[in-house]
C-alpha positions as CSV (number, residue, x, y, z in Angstrom):
1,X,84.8,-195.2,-37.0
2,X,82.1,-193.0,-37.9
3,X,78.8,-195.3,-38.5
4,X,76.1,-194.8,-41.2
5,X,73.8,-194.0,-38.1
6,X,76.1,-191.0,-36.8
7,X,75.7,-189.8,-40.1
8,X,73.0,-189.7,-40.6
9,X,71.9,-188.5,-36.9
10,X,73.8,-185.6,-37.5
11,X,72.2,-184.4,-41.0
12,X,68.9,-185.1,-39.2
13,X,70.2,-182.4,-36.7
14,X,71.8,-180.2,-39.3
15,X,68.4,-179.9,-41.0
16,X,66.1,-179.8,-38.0
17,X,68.4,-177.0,-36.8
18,X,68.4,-175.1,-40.6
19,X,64.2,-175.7,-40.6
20,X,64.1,-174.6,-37.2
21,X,66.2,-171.6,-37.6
22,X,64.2,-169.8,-40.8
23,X,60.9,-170.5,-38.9
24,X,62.3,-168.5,-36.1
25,X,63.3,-165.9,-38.6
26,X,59.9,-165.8,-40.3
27,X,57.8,-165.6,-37.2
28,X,60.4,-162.7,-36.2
29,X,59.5,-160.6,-39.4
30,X,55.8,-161.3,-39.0
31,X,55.6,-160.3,-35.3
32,X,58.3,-157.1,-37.2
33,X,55.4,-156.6,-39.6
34,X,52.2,-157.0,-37.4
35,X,53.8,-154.4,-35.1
36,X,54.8,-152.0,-38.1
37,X,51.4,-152.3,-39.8
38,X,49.5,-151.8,-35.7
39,X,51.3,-148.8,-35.6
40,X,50.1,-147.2,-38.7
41,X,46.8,-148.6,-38.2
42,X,46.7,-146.7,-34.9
43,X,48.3,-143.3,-36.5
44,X,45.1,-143.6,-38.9
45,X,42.8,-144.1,-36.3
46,X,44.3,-141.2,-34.3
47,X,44.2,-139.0,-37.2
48,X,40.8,-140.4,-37.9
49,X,39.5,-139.6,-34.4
50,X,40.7,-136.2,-34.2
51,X,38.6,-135.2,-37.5
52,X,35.4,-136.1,-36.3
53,X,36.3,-134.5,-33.2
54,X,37.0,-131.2,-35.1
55,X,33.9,-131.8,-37.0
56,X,32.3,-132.4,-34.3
57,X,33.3,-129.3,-32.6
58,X,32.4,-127.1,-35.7
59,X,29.3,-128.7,-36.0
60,X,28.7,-127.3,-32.2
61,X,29.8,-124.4,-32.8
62,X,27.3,-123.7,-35.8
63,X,24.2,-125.0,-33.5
64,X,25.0,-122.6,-30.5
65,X,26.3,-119.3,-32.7
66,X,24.5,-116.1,-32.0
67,X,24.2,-115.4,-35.4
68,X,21.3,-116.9,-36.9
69,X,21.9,-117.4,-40.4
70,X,24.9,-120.2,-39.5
71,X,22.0,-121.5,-37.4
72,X,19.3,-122.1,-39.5
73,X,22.4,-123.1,-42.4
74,X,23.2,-125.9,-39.7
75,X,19.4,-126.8,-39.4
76,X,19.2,-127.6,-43.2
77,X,22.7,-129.3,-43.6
78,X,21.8,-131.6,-40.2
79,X,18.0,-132.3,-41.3
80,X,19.8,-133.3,-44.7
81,X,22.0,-135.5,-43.6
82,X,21.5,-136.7,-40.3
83,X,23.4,-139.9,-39.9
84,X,26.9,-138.0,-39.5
85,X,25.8,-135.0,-38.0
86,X,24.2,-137.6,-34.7
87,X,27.7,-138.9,-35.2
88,X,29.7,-136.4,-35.1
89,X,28.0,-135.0,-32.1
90,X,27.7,-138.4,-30.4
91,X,31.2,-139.2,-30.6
92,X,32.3,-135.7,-29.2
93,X,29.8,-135.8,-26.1
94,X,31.0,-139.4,-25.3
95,X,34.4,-139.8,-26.3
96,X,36.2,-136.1,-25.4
C-alpha cells in the first residue's frame, strides 16, 4: 500500500528535481550569455586598440615627415589638444 509519506516523499523529489533542473538551465544560459557578451566586448576592444594604434602611427608619421608644413600642422593640433595626442603616442611606444 502506498502511504501518505511515499507520497508525499516522492512529490518532494519531483519538485526538488523540476527546481533543480531550471536552475541548471538558467545558470547554463547565463554562463551562454556572459560568454557571448565577453566576446563582443573583446571584438570592441580589439577594434578599439587597433585605432589608436593607427592613430597613433599617423600621429608619428606627421611629427617625423620631411615636409615641414605637416610638421608644424602637427605642432598646433598636439599643443591644442594634448591629452590624446600623449595617448596616442604612449599607447603605441608601450603596447606595439
Amino acid at each position: 500500500m502506498v502511504t501518505i509519506e511515499n507520497k508525499l516523499k516522492n512529490k518532494l523529489d519531483y519538485t526538488f528535481c523540476l527546481i533543480f533542473m531550471k536552475l541548471l538551465r538558467l545558470l547554463w544560459l547565463i554562463i551562454l550569455f556572459c560568454g557571448v557578451y565577453g566576446m563582443y566586448d573583446m571584438h570592441v576592444s580589439c577594434n578599439y586598440a587597433f585605432t589608436v594604434k593607427m592613430r597613433a602611427k599617423d600621429l608619428i608619421t606627421k611629427l617625423f615627415s620631411p615636409n615641414k608644413d605637416v610638421q608644424r600642422k602637427f605642432i598646433v593640433e598636439g599643443s591644442e589638444n594634448k591629452q590624446n595626442l600623449t595617448t596616442y603616442l604612449a599607447f603605441y611606444l608601450f603596447y606595439f
